[in-house]
C-alpha positions as CSV (number, residue, x, y, z in Angstrom):
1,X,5.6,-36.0,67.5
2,X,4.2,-35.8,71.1
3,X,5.8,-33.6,73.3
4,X,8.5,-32.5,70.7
5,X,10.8,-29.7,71.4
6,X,10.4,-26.2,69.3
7,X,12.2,-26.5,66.5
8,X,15.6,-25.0,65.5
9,X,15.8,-22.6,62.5
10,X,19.1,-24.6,60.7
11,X,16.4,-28.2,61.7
12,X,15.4,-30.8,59.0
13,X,12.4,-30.3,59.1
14,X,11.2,-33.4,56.9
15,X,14.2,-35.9,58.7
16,X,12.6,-39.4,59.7
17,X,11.7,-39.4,63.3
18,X,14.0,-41.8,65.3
19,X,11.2,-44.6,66.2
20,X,9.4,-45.3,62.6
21,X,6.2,-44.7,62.2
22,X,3.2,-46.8,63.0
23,X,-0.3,-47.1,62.4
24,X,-1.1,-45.1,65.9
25,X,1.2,-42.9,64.4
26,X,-1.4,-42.0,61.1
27,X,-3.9,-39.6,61.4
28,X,-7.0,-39.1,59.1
29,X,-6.4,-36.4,56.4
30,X,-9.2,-33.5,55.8
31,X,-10.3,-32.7,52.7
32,X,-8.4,-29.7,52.6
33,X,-4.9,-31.4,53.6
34,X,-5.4,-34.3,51.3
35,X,-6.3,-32.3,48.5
36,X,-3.5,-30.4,48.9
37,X,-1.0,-33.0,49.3
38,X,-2.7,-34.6,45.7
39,X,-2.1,-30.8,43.9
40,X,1.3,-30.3,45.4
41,X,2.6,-34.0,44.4
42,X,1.2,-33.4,40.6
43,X,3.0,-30.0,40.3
44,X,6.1,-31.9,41.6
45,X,5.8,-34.2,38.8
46,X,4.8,-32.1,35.7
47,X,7.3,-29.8,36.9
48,X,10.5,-31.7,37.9
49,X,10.2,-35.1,37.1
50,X,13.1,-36.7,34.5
51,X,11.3,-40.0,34.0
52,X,7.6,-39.6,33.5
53,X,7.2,-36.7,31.0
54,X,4.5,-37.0,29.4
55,X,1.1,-36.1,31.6
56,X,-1.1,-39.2,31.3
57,X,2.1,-41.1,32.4
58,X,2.8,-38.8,35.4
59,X,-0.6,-39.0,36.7
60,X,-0.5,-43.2,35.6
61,X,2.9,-43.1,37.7
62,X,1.1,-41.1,40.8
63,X,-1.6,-43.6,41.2
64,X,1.0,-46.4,41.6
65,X,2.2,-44.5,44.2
66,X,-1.0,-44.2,46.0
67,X,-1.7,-47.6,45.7
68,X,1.7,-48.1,47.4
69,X,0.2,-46.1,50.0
70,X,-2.9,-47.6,50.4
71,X,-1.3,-50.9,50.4
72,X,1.2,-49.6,53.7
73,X,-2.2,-48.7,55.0
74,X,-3.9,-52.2,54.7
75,X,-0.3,-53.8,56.4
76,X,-0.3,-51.1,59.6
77,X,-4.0,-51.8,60.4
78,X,-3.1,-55.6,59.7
79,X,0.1,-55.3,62.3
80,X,-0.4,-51.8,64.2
81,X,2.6,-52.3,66.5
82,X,5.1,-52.8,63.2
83,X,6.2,-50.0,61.7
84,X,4.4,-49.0,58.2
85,X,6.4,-49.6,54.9
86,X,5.6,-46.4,53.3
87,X,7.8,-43.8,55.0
88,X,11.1,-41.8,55.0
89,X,14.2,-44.1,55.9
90,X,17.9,-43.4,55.6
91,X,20.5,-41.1,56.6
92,X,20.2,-37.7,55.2
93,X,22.9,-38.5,52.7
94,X,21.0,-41.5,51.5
95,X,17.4,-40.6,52.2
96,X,15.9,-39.8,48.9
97,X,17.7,-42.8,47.5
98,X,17.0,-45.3,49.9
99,X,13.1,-44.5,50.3
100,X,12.4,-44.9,46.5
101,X,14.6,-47.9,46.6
102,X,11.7,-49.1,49.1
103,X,8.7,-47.9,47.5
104,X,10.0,-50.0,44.5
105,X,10.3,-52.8,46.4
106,X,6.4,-51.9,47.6
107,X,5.3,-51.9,44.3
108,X,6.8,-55.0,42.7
109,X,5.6,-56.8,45.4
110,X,2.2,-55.3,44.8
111,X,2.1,-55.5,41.0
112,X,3.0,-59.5,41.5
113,X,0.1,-59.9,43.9
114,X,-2.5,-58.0,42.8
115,X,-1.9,-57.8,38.9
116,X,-5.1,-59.0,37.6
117,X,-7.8,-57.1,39.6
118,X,-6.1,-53.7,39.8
119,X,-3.1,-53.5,36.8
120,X,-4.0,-53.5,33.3
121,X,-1.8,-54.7,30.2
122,X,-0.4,-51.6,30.1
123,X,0.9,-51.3,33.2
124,X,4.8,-53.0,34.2
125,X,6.2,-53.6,37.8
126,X,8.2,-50.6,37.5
127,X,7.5,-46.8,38.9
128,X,8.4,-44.9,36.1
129,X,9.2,-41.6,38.4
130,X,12.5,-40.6,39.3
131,X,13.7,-41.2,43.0
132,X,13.2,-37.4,43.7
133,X,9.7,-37.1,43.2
134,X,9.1,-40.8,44.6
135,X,10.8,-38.7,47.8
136,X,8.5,-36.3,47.4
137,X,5.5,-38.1,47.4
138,X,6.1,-40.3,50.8
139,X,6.7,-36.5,52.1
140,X,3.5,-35.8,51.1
141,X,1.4,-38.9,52.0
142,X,3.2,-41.1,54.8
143,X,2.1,-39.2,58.0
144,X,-2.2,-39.3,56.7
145,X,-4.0,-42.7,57.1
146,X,-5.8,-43.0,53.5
147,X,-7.4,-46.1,54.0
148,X,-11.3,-45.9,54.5
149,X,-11.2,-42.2,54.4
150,X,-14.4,-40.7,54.1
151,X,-16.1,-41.1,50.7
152,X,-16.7,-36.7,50.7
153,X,-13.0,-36.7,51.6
154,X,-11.4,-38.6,48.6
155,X,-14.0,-37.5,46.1
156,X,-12.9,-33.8,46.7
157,X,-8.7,-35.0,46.8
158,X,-9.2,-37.0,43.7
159,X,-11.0,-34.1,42.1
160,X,-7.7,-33.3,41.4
161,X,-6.4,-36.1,39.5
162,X,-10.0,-35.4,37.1
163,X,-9.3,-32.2,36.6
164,X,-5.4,-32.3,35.4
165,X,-6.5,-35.6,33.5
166,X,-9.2,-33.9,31.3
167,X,-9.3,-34.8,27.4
168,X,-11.5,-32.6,25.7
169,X,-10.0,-33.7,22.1
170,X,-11.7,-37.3,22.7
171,X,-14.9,-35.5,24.0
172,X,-14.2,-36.6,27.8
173,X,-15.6,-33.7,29.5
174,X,-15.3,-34.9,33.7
175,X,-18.0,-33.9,35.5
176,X,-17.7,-31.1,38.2
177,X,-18.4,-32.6,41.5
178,X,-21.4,-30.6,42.0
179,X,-22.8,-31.8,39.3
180,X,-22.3,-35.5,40.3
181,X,-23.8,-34.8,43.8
182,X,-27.0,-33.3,42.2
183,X,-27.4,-35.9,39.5
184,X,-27.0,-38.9,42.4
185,X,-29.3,-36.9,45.3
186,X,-32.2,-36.9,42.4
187,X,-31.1,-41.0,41.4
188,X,-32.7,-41.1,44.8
189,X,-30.4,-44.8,44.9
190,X,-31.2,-47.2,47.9
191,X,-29.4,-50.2,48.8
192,X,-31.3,-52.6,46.6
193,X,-30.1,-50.8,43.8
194,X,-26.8,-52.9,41.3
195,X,-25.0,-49.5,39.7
196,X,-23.1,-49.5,36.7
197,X,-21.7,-46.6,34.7
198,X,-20.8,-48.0,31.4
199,X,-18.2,-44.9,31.0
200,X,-17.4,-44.6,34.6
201,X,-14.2,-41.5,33.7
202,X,-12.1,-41.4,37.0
203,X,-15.2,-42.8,39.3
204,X,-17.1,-39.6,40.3
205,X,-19.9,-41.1,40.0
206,X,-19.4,-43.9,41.3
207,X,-17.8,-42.8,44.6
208,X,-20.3,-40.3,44.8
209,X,-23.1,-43.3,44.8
210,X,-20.9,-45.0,47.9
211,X,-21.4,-42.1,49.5
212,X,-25.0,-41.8,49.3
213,X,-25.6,-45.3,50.8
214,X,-23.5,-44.5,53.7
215,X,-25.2,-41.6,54.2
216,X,-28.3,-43.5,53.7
217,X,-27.4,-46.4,55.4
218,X,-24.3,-46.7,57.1
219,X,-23.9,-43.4,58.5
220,X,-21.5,-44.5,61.3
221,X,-18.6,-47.0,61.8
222,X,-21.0,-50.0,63.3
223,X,-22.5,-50.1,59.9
224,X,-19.6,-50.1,57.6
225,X,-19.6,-53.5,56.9
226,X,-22.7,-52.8,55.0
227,X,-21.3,-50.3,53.0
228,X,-18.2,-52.3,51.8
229,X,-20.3,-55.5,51.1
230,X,-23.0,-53.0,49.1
231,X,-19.6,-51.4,47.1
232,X,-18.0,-54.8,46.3
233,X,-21.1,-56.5,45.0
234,X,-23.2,-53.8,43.7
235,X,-20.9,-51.3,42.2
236,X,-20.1,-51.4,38.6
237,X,-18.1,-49.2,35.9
238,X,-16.1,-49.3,32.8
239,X,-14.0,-47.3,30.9
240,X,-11.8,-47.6,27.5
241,X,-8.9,-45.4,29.5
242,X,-6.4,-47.8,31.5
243,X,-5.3,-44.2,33.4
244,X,-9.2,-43.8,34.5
245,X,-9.6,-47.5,35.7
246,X,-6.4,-47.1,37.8
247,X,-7.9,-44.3,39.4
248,X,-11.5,-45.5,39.9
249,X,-9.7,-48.5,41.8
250,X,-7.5,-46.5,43.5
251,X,-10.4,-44.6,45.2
252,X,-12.5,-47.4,45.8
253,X,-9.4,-49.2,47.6
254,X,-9.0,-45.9,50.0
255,X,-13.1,-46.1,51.4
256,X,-12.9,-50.2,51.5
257,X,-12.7,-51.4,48.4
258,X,-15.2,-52.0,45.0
259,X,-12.4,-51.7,43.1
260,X,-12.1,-55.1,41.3
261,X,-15.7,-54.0,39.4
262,X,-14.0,-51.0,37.6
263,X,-13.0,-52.6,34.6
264,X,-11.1,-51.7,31.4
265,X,-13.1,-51.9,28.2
266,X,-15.1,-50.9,25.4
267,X,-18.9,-51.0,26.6
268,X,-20.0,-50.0,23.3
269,X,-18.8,-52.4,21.1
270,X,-20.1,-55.7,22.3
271,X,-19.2,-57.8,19.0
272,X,-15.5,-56.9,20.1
273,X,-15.7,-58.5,24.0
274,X,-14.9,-62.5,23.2
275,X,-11.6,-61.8,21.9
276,X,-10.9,-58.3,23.2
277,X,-12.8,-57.7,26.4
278,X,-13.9,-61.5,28.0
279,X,-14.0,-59.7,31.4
280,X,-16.9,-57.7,30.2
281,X,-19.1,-60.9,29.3
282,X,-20.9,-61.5,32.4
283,X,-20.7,-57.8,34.2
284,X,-22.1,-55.8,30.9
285,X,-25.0,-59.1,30.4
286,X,-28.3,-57.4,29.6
287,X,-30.9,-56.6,32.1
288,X,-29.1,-56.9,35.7
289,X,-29.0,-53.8,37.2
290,X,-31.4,-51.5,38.6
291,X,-29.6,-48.3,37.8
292,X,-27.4,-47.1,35.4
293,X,-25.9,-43.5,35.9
294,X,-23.2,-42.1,33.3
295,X,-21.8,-39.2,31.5
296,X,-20.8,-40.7,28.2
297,X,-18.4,-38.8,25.5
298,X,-20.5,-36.8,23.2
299,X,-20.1,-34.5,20.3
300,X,-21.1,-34.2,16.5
301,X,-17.7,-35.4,15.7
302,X,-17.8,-38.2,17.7
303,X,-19.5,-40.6,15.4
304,X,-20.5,-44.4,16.4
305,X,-20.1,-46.2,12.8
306,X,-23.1,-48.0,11.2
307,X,-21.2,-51.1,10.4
308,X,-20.2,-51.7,14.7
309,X,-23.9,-50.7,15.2
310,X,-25.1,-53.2,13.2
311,X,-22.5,-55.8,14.9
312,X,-23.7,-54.6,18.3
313,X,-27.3,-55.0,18.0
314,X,-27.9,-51.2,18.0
315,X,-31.4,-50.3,17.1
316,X,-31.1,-46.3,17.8
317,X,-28.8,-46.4,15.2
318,X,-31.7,-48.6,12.5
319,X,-33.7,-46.1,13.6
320,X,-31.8,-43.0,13.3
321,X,-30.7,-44.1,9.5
322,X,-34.0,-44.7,8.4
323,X,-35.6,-41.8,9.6
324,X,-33.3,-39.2,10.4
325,X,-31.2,-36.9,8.3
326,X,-30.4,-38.3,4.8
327,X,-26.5,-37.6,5.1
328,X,-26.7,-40.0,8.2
329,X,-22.9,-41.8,8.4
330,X,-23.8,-42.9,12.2
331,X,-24.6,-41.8,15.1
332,X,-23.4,-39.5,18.0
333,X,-21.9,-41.8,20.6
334,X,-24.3,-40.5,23.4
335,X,-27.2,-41.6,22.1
336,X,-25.3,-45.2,21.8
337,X,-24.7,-44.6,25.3
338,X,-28.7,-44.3,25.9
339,X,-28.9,-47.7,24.4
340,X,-26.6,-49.2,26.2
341,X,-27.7,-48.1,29.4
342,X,-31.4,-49.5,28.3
343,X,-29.9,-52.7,27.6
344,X,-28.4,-53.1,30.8
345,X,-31.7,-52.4,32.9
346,X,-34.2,-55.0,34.2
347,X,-37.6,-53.4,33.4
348,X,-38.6,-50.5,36.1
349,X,-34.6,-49.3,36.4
350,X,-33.7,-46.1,35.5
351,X,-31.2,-44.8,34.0
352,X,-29.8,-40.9,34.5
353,X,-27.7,-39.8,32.0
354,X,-25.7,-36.3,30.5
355,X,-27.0,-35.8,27.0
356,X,-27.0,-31.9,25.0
357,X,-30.2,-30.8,24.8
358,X,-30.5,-31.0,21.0
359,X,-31.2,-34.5,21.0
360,X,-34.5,-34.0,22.8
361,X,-35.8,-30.2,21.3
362,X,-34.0,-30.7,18.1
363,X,-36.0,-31.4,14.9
364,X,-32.9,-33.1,13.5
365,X,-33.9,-35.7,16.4
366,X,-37.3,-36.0,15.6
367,X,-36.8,-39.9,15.2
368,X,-35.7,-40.3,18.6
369,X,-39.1,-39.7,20.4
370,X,-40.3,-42.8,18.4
371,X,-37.2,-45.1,19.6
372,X,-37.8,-44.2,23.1
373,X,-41.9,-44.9,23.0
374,X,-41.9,-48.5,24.8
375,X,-38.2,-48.1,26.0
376,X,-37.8,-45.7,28.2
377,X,-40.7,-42.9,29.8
378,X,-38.4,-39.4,31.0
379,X,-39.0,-39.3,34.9
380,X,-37.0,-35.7,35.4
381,X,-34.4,-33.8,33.9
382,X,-31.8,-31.5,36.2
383,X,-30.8,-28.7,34.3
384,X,-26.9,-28.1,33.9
385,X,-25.9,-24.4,32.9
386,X,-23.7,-24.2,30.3
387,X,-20.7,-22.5,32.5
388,X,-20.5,-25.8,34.0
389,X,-18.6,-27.7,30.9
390,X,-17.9,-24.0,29.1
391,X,-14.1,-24.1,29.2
392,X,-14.6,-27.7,26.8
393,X,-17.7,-27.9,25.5
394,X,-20.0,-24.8,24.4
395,X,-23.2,-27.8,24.2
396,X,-26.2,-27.0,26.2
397,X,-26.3,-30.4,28.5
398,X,-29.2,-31.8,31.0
399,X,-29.2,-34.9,33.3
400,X,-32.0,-36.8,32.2
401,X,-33.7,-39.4,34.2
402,X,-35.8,-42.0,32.7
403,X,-37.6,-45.4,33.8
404,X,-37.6,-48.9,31.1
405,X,-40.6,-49.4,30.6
406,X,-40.1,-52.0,28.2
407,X,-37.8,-53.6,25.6
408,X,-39.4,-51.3,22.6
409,X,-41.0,-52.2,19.1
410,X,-39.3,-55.3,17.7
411,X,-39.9,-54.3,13.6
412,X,-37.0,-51.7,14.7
413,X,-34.4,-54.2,15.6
């Protein structure tokens, strides 16, 4: 607070000020405060919470309370002289009680609203934390103003979240951040450009892509406008993992929204979207967008079956069975990926993908040079060293980029 005495040594030091906060009252995080705040509030719930004990459902659980958050955010900016819902209240007897009991409220009320373009089946109106850590987390996050934080900012904080919600078993390997800035400087993306990734993880790359039109062009506040109509209309991902989406839309709410084209869903499996996936009909249509920038799931055991390829329309796989290896019992979901992305480009998009090496040096993958002749011509490859995915994967990766050219030979279909 202004003009606040020293404090005493036997002072709460966390007590509620006596006027409540108001949006004046917020002040912008830096990277380094916000990220901690995020590593603090996820050691506070794998370490002490009674409620949410698993760790997909802690870090499900979190994001509902940044959500809250962001939501407080939107209502002080909306009525700056009221005070903000999302803060400490109560006597000190009743304080951790009384503030969960709010940001319950919050949420229900946000849940009700907002259901179908941020919540997923999965989720409930509930907060599945216990009041404690609930405490802990308006500690943590009710003094910063999160909403339309700088893109850099909440890419680094959320960093976080990607790297406690890693799952190497299913061959979801999230990319460093440095990685994601390299592969979207050489996507060389302009505002023309409709994005998609097709297994958009937590958003990296995505928020990363925001961040390279503002730089691009909306570098200062005048232009922002342009930045949130480019991100609502322009930027697109998907993911099978309801914990991911959450997060993807949690991010794009904090820099302005974006967030209601993250969607939950198989990409892959297109045969599946009428009865499983209708939201994915009209987003995931062939031939819309003018980039497509993704770091799928790959490994040898992660195997996209012949009988779904053949549903889905997958020619890589026709032509990977007929001449590739002779024990072929289908195909490395990566190279799916590839298809996908080709599907989803209008001729002269690219597409810049993470792929291991072996697909393209390999003569196990001989085949694949023929599948790619009249569907896609490699424009550049950004080397990735090995260290950078070494404590999960030991594959030698790249970040290819490469141009449609075409829609391919049609005897391979």
């Amino acid at each position: 607070m202004k003009n606040a005495p020293l404090p005493h040594p036997d002072d709460d030091l966390i007590a509620p000020s006596r006027s409540l906060l108001k949006w004046d009252d917020l002040r912008e995080p830096t990277e380094a405060e916000l990220t901690a705040a995020m590593k603090r509030l996820l050691v506070t719930a794998v370490a002490g919470d009674t409620r949410a004990t698993r760790r997909d459902e802690q870090l499900n659980q979190i994001c509902n309370v940044v959500l809250v958050k962001l939501e407080s955010d939107a209502a002080g900016e909306a009525a700056p002289g009221e005070p903000v819902p999302f803060q400490i209240i109560g006597s000190e007897r009743e304080r951790v009680e009384r503030t969960a009991e709010r940001v319950h409220e919050q949420f229900r009320e946000l849940y009700n609203r907002r259901r179908t373009d941020i919540f997923t089946n999965d989720d409930s109106a509930d907060i599945k934390l216990d009041d404690q850590t609930i405490y802990e987390a308006v500690v943590e996050l009710s003094g910063y103003r999160m909403l339309y934080v700088p893109v850099e900012v909440v890419a680094k904080a959320f960093q976080i979240f990607r790297t406690k919600a890693l799952k190497s078993e299913e061959g979801q390997y999230f990319t460093p951040q440095r990685i994601i800035k390299s592969a979207v400087v050489a996507m060389d993306l302009d505002y023309s450009d409709k994005i998609i990734d097709p297994a958009c993880g937590t958003g990296g790359f995505l928020l990363e892509a925001i961040h390279a039109i503002k730089e691009r062009h909306a570098p200062d506040d005048a232009r922002k406008h342009l930045l949130i109509k480019w991100a609502n209309e322009k930027a697109f991902g998907v993911d099978l993992d309801a914990i991911n989406v959450k997060l993807t839309r949690a991010m794009m709410l904090s820099i302005g929204d974006g967030s209601t084209h993250t969607l939950m869903g198989d990409s892959l499996r297109s045969h599946r979207w009428h009865e499983h996936y209708p939201d994915l009909i009209g987003p995931l249509a062939d031939g819309q967008y003018t980039a497509v920038i993704t770091n799928p799931p790959f490994g040898k055991d992660l195997k996209f079956k012949a009988a779904d390829a053949r549903a889905a329309g997958f020619s890589i796989a026709n032509a990977a069975a007929m001449k590739g290896p002779h024990d072929f019992a289908g195909l490395e979901i990566g190279l799916i990926f590839l298809e996908r992305a080709h599907k989803l480009l209008r001729v002269g998009g690219r597409v810049g993908i993470v792929l291991p090496e072996t697909y393209f040096f390999s003569h196990r993958y001989r085949w694949l040079h023929d599948w790619l002749e009249g569907r896609l011509e490699l424009r550049g490859v950004l080397h990735i060293p090995m260290e950078a995915f070494q404590e999960f994967c030991r594959a030698k990766t790249n970040f290819y980029i490469f141009e449609k050219v075409g829609e391919g030979r049609p005897e391979e279909e």
